[in-house]
Structures are given as structure tokens and as C-alpha cells.
N, C-alpha and C positions, 0 to 999 in steps of 0.2 A: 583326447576327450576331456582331461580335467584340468588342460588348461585352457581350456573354452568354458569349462563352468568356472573356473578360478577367473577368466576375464569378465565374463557374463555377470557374476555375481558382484564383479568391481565395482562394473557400470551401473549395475540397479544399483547398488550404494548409493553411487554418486549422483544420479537420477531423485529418488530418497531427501537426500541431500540439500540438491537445492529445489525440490518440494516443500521440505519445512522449512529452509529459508524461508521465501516464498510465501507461505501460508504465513510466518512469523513477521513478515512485512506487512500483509495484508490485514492483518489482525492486530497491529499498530494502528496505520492510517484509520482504519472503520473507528476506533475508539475514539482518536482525535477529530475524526469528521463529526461522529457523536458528539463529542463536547463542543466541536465550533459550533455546531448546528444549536445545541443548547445555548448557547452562550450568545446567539447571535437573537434566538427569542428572547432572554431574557434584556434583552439590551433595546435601545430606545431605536426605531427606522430611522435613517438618515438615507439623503440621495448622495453619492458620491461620484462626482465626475471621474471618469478613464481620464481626462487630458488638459490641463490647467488652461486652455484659447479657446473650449469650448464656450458657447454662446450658451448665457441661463435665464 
């Protein structure tokens, strides 16, 4: 029995684990989307082509 709570308690750990990885990635990008997103209003529209043979 305690070593099914000893393994059980492992794995939520490590569950846990890469949760707040996880959360700590996602809580990166959102800032960085924040700031491109600012950045991209403060900045002048431009069109920019996907494909340099595109017809303009």
C-alpha cells in the first residue's frame, strides 16, 4: 500500500511539474503577444507580400 502512495504521489509530482512548466511557457508567449500586438499598433500599416513573384 505505501508503495502505491509512494508511486502515486511521484507521479502527481511530476504531473505538477510539467503544469507549471506549462503555465510558465504560456505566460511568456501572452506577454510577448502583448507587446507584438502593441508594437504592431504603434507602428505605421504596411502591406507585405508572403512571396517575392507575387503580382502587386
Amino acid at each position: 500500500m505505501r508503495g502505491r502512495l509512494r508511486t502515486s504521489h511521484l507521479e502527481r509530482r511530476k504531473l505538477q511539474d510539467q503544469l507549471d512548466a506549462a503555465a510558465t511557457v504560456i505566460a511568456a508567449l501572452h506577454t510577448e503577444n502583448a507587446a507584438l500586438r502593441q508594437q504592431a499598433v504603434n507602428s505605421s500599416a504596411r502591406i507585405v507580400p508572403l512571396f517575392s513573384d507575387c503580382p502587386t
